[in-house]
N, C-alpha and C positions, 0 to 999 in steps of 0.2 A: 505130474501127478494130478489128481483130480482135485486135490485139495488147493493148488493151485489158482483151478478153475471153476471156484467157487463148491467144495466140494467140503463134505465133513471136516469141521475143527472141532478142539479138543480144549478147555480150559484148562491148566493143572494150575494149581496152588502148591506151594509150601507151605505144610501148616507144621509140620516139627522138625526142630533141629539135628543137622546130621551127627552134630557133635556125639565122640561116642560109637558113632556107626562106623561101619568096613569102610578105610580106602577108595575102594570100588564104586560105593553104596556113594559119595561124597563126589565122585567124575560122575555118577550118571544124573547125579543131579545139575553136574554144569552142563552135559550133554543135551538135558530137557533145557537149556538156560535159565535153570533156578540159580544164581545168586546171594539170598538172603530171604529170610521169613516173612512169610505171607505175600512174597510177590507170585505173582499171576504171569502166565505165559500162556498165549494161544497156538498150538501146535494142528499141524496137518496130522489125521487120522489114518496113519501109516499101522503096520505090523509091526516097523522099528519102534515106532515112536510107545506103540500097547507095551511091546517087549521092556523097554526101557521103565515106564510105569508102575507095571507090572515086578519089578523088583527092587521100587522103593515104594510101592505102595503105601506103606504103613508113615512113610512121612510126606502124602501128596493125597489133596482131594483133587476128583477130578469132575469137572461138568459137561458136558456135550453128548 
């Protein structure tokens, strides 16, 4: 991938709790390697990785 080779990254943050949220909503946050509140993970700027994002939105900022 490009991001590999020095190509688009992606900050996300957790800034709120899954607690409460879907199942789903709770793997796709381990999936980005969210863990626990307000950690930060630098992600390659994939389509997976938008997609994924993209349906927790509402509990992840993103920078890049």
């Amino acid at each position: 991938m490009t991001a590999a080779n020095g190509g688009k990254k992606l900050r996300v943050t957790q800034v709120k709790s899954e607690i409460g949220y879907d199942r789903r909503q709770r793997k796709t946050l381990l999936g980005l390697g969210l863990r626990r509140l307000h950690q930060t993970v630098e992600l390659a700027d994939t389509p997976a990785v938008r997609g994924m994002i993209a349906k927790v939105s509402h509990l992840v900022s993103v920078e890049g």
